[in-house]
N, C-alpha and C positions, 0 to 999 in steps of 0.2 A: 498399431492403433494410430490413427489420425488423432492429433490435437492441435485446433487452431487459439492462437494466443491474439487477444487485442488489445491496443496501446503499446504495441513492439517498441516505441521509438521512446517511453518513457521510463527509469531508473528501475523500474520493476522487470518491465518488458525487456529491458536488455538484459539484467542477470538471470530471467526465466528461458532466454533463448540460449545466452549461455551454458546455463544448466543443461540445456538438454542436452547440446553439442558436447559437452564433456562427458557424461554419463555415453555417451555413443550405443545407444541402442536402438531400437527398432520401430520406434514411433517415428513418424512421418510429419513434420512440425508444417503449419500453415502458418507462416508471420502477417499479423496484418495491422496498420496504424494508416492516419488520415491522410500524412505525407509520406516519402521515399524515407526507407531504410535511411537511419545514420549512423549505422554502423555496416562491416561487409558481413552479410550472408550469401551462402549460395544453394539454400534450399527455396522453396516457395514462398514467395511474397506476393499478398492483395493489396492493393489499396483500400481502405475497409473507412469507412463514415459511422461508425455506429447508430449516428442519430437519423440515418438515413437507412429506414425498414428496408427498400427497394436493393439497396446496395449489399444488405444483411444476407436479403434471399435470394440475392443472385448469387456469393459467395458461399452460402451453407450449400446451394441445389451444385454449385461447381463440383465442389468438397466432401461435402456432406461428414463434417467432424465427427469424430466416435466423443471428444470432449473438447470442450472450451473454457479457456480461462482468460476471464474477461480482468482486464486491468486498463484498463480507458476510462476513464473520469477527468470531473471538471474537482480539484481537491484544493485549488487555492481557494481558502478558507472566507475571505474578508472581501475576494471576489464573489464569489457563491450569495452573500448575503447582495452586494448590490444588482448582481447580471443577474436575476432570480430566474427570470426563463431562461436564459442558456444553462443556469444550472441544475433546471429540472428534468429539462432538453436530454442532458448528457447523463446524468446522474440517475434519474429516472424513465422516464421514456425510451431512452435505449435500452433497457434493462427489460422495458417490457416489450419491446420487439425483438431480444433476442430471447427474450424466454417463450418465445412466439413459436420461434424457428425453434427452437430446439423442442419445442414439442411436435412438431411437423417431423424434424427428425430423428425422435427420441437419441437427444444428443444430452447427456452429462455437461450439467454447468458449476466450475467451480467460479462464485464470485466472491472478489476482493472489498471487503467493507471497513469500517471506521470503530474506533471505541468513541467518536464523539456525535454517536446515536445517545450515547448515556449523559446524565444531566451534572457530573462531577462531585456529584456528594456522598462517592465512596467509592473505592476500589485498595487493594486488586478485583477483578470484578471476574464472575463466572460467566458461563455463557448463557443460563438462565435468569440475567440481569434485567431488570425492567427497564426497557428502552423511554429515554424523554428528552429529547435534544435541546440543545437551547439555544443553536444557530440556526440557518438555512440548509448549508452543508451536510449538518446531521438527519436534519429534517427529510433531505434528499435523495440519504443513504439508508435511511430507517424505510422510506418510502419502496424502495427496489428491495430492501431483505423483505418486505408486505408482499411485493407484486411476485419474490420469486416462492416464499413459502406456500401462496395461495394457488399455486400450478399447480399441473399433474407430473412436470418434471420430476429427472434425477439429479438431485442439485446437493452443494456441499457451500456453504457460506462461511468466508475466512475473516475473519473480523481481525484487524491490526491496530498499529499504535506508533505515532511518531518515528515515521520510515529516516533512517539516514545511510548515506553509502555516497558512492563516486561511480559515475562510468563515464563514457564521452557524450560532448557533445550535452550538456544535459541543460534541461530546458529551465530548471532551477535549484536555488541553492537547497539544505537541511541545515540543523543546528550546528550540526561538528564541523563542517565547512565554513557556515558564516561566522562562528568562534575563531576556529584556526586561523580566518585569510585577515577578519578584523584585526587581532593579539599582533599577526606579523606586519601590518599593517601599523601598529602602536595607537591602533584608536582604544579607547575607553569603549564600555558596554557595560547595557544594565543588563540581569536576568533574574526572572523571575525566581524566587523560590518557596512559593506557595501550592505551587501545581506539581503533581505528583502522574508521572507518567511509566511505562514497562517501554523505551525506549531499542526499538527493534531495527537490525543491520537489516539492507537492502537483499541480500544472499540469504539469508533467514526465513526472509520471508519466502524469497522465488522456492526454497526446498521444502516449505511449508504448501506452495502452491502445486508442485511437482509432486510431492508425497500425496496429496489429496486425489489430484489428478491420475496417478498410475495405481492407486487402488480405488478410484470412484468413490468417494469417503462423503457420506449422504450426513447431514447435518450442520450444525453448527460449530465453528473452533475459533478459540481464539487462540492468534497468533504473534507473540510477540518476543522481544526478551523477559530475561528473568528478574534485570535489577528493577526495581523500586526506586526510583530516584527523580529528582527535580530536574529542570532545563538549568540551575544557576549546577549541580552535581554534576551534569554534563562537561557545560562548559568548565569547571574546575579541572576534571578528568582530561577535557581534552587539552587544557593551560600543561597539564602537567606530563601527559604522553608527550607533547612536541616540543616541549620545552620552552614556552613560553611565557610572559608577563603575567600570574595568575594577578598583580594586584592592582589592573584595566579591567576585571570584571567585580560589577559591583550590584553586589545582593540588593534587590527590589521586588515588589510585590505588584499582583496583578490593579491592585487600585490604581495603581503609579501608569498604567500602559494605555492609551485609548485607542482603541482597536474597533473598526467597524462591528466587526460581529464576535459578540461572548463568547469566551473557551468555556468548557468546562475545568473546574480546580483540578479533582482527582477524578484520575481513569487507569490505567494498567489494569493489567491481565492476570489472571489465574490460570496458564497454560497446561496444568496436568492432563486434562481430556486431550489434548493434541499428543504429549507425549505418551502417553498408553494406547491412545488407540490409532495415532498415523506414524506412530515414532521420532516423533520433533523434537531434537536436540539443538535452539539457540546456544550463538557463544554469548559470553557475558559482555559487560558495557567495555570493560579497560580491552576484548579479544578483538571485539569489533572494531575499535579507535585503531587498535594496532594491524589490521587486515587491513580498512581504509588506506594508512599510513602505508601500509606494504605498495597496496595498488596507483599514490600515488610515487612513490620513490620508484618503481617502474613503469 
């Protein structure tokens, strides 16, 4: 089976290419992102533009994928609200010229979506949730799960939740990292603990994206971990896997932050349709800190 991955070169993208090299089986991977590999592969790589339909159809007609799992977005949050056309650019518009192609040829789309299509005023949330964003961002991502439900495609939509992990090279920080390097660093930090998040490892999700992908899994999932906890529970967690200064992180609420564009408070997941019907076993928050931990001590 052909399956072309996009946004190779982002935290997703690299543990989904991993994934597959380690499982060593018989799918034929197309890697493709805007810029060169930064990491080594020595299977097939495009150069791929998402937002550029011409580059789409020259790449599908090359290949012609049996599936695609699309992880290319614009996800800085507080960017999205001010660049608003490159955000719809990337976030939206490419979504509708790849669900373009893939109906040209009938190609399997798994895409990567958001919990902050939802408006925060309750979770753990199913995946029969009433979508109402209350940023750009979500606005943009709610927009592509419209363009790709209203196909005739065979599509599978992964809906996540505050992605964290390590790989190289990587184009920006997550919570557990900007915790970690600030604490060793002995700066002070505030964190929120009003927002209630299913905080999901970066490996989680690619075998969430790989499960969907190798059985063709048509619908909606949400994908995250299992804990139930704030960013101020995070950072506590991870003061205390590394051994650091828990008493530089200091309990704050979201009134206290002024941030371009509104989070939603609460969002996490109710993952059991994932794990019944793709087999998706996340580790928990303390397994994930301590995987990270592994990958960065080698």
């Amino acid at each position: 089976m052909k399956i072309l991955i996009t946004g190779a070169n982002g935290l997703l993208g690299q543990k989904l290419v991993s994934l597959f090299i380690s499982k060593n089986d018989s799918e034929e991977l197309i890697v493709t992102a805007r810029s060169p590999l930064v990491f080594p592969f020595k299977g097939t790589y495009e150069k791929l533009d998402v937002t550029n339909r011409e580059d789409i159809l020259t790449v599908f007609e090359k290949h012609q994928p049996e599936v695609v799992i699309h992880t290319a977005a614009m996800t800085q949050v507080d960017d999205c609200e001010v660049q608003r056309e490159a955000c719809w650019l990337q976030n939206a518009t490419a979504v509708q010229y790849l669900t373009e192609a893939c109906e040209w040829y009938q190609t399997h789309l798994v895409h990567v979506s958001t919990d902050f299509i939802f408006d925060g005023s309750k979770g753990p949330l199913t995946e029969d949730a009433a979508s109402n964003p209350v940023n750009y961002y979500g606005m943009s991502k709610w927009e592509a799960e419209k363009i790709i439900q209203a196909s005739t495609i065979s599509w599978a939509i992964l809906r996540t939740v505050l992605v964290y992990g390590i790989t190289q090279d990587m184009s920006r920080s997550n919570i557990v990292l900007w915790v970690k390097n600030s604490l060793e660093q002995g700066k002070a930090i505030k964190v929120v603990s009003d927002q209630f998040r299913t905080p999901t490892l970066a490996e989680d999700l690619a075998m969430g994206c790989y499960l969907a992908a190798k059985q063709k899994a048509k619908g909606i999932y949400h994908i995250s971990g299992k804990d139930f906890v704030t960013p101020y529970d995070i950072a506590i967690a991870t003061a205390k896997h590394f051994n650091l200064d828990a008493s530089l992180i200091q309990k704050t609420d979201s009134t206290q932050f002024k941030q371009t564009a509104q989070r939603p408070l609460i969002t996490g997941f109710n993952i059991s349709k994932a794990e019944k019907e793709l087999g998706y076993q996340p580790h928990s928050l303390a397994e994930g800190i301590a995987l990270l931990a592994s990958q960065i001590n080698s």
